[in-house]
N, C-alpha and C positions, 0 to 999 in steps of 0.2 A: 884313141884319146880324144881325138877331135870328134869323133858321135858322143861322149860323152856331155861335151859339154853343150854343142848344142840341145840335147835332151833335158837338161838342165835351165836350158833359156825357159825351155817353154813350161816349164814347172813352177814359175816366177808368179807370186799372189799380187792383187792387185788390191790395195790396203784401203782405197779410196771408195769403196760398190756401195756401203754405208752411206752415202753422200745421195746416192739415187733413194734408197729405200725412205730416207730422210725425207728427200724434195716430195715423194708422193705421199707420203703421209701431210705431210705439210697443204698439199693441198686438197688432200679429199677434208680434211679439217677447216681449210677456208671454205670449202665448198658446201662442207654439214652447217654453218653457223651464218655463213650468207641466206639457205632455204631457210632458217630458223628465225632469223629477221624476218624476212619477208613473208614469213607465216604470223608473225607478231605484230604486223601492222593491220588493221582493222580500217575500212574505210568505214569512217564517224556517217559519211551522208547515206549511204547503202546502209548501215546500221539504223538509221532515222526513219529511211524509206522502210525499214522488214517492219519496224515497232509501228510504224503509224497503219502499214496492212494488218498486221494485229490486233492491233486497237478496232479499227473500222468491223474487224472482223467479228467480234467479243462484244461492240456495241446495242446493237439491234438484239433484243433478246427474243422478239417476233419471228427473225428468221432461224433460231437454232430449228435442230431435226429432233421428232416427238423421241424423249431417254428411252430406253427401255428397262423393264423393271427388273432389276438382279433380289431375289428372297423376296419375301414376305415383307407388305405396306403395312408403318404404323399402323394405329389403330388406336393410338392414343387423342384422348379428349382435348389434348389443350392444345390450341390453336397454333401453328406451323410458322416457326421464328420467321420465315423467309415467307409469308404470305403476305401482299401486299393489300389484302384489303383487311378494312375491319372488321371484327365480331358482330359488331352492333348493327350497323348499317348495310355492311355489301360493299361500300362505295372505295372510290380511288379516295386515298389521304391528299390530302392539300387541295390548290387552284390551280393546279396546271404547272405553278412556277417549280413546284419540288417533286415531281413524281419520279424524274429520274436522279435514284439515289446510288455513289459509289463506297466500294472500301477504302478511306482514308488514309491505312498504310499502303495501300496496293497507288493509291494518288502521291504519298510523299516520294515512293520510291519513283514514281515519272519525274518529280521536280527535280528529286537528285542527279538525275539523269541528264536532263536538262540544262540545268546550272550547275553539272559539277565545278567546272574551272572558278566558278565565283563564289561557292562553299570553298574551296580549297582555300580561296583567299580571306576569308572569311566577311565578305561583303555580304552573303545570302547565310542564313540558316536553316533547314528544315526539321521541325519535329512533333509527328505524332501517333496518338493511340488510337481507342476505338471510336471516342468520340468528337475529338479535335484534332484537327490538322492546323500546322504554326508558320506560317513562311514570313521571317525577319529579314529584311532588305535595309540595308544602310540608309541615310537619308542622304549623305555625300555623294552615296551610288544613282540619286534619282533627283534632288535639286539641289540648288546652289544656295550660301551663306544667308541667313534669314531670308530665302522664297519659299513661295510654294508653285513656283512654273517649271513643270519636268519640263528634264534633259532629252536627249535624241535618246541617250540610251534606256531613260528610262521606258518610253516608249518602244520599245525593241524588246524590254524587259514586258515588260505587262502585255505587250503581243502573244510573246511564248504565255504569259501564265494563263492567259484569257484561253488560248488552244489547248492548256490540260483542264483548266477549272470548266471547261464550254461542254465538257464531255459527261457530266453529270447536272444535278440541277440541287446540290446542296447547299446550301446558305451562305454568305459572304459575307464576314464583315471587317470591314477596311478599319484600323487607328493608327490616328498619328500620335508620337511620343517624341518630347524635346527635352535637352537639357535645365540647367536650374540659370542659365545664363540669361536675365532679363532682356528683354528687348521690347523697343517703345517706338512704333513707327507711325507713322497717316495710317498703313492698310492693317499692321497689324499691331494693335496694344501691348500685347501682352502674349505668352505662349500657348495660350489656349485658342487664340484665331490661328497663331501659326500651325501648329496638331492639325485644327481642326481642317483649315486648309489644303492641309497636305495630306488628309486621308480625303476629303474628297475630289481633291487634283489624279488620286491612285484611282476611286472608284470610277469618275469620269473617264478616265483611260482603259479601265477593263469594260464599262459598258457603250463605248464606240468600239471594241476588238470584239465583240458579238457576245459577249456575256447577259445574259438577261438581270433587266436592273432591279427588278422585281425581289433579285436574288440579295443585291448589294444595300450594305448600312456604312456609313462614314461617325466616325467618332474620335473626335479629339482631347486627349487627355492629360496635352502639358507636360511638365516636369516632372509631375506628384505619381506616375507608378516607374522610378526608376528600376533598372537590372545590375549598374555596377555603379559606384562612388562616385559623386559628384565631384570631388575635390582633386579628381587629376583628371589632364585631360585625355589621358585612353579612356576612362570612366564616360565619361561626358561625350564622345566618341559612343561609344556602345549603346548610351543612353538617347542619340539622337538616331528613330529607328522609325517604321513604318510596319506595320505589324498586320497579315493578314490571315485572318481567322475564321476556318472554314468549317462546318458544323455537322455531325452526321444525320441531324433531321430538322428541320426547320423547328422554330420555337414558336410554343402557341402563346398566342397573344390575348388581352380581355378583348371581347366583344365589343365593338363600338357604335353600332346600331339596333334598334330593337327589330329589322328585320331578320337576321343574322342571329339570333340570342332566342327567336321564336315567340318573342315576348307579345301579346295583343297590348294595342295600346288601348289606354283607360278609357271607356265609354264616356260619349258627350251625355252631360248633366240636364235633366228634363227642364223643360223652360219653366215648370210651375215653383222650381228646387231653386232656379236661381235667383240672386238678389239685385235689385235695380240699384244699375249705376247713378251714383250722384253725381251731377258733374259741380265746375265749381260755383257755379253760381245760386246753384241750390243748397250749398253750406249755410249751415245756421251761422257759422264763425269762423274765423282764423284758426287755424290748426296749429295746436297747441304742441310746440316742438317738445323731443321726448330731453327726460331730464339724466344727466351723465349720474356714474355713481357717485360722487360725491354733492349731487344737488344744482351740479349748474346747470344750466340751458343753452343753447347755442342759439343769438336771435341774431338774425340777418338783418342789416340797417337797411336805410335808404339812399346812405352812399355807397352801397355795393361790399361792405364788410360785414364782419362777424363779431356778436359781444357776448361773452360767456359772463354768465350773473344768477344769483341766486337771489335777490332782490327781486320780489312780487310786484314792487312799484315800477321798478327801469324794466319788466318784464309785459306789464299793461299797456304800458309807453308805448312799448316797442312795437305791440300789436296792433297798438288802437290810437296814433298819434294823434289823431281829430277829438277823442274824447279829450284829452287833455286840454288841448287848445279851448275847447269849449266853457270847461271849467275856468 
């Protein structure tokens, strides 16, 4: 009877083993989602350093390695989207300032990059197509209550943009934009010095951060092209903006000298062609001022004024005062 029940002891379940199976799952689970953080964290300055080897790398288009040809070379007549020179001449397009040109969405996706934290907040906006690129910056983000003297940040700002815009050679042009809120001061009238000021306070800042100026236009355009309602002030808010607008080929301009245009200038007149100068003292007379369309004349006194008259009498007078006195 007594081997009974000790055999019986040791038969005895132990109802608690669930509690260990438990503890280790518990923590190979803190353990899977602790590696899973820490796989989630991305170091932003290692991330900055691979993009800008990148970039450097992609830049120089001298140093890529000769493609090699996969099928059969067009052989079509019209001239190669991606050929840099012209039909006509041979020559490189522009003066030097725009020959290195980039893809404009391939540049707003850098900006995005860049300034995401301050798109999020909606301080910065970017957006563009094939031909325009749009980077909107607040004016509260860059100067203070009717100035136009950036902030520290803004120069911090226009550092970073001068390092994506410095990597191509596409056209800039800087606008300032204000609300409809008048303002009357010594430096600035009216909202069109303020704009204007404050697009070229931006341009000055991207062509001391190595930007070529060559590249940059400043254009102040006031109250008059708003984007949201004047009459509240989030409107007014949105409406006061700095707008920089970046082009995908420089725009041709008129010609402004006849060297430039190929024009010759007009052959000198033979001396037998020309007609001898009169000077005044070889005038026969007083030169007979021209008469307005309704018949007046405009005669210059001798006290330094003007008399408008259609009267042939106060008009002889007025030329030939000694004849009168004479009579």
């Amino acid at each position: 009877m007594a081997r009974r029940k000790h055999a019986s002891a040791h038969m005895a379940i132990n109802h608690e083993r669930w509690l260990v199976s438990y503890a280790d799952f518990i923590t190979l689970l803190f353990a899977f989602f602790v590696v899973m953080y820490s796989v989630s964290q991305v170091s932003e300055e290692k991330y900055r350093v691979l993009s800008d080897t990148l970039m450097s790398s992609f830049k120089f288009q001298n140093q890529t390695l000769n493609p090699i040809q996969v099928g059969e070379p067009s052989r079509s007549p019209e001239a190669s989207a991606i050929d840099t020179q012209t039909p006509e001449t041979g020559e490189q397009p522009g003066n030097g300032a725009f020959d290195r040109q980039v893809d404009l969405p391939h540049m707003a996706e850098q900006l995005r990059e860049t300034f995401g934290d301050l798109i999020n907040r909606e301080w910065v906006s970017v957006t563009a197509n094939e031909d325009w690129l749009e980077i909107e910056l607040k004016s509260q983000l860059l100067f203070g209550s009717a100035s136009a003297e950036p902030n520290e940040d803004a120069r911090v700002i226009f550092t970073e943009l001068a390092r994506v815009l410095g990597q191509a050679d596409n056209p800039v042009q800087v606008e300032g934009h204000t609300d409809n809120d008048p303002i009357v001061t010594d430096r600035y009238p009216s909202n069109w010095e303020l704009s204007a000021a404050r697009a070229s306070a931006a341009v000055k800042l991207l062509a001391e951060s190595g930007v070529d100026s060559r590249r940059l236009a400043a254009v102040g355009y006031g109250e008059f092209q708003p984007i949201a309602d004047n009459s509240t002030e989030a409107g007014r808010s949105q409406n006061r903006r700095v707008a920089i607008m970046v082009a995908r080929a420089p725009i041709n301009r008129p010609v402004r000298n006849l060297a430039d245009a190929n024009i010759e200038p007009r052959p000198a007149q033979p001396e037998e062609d020309r007609q001898p100068e009169v000077s005044e003292s070889q005038q026969t007379g007083p030169e007979e001022p021209p008469a307005t369309s309704n018949g007046l004349r405009a005669i210059k006194l001798k006290s330094g004024g003007l008399l408008f008259t259609s009267d042939p009498e106060r008009i002889r007078e007025a030329q030939d005062p000694e004849a009168d006195q004479q009579q």
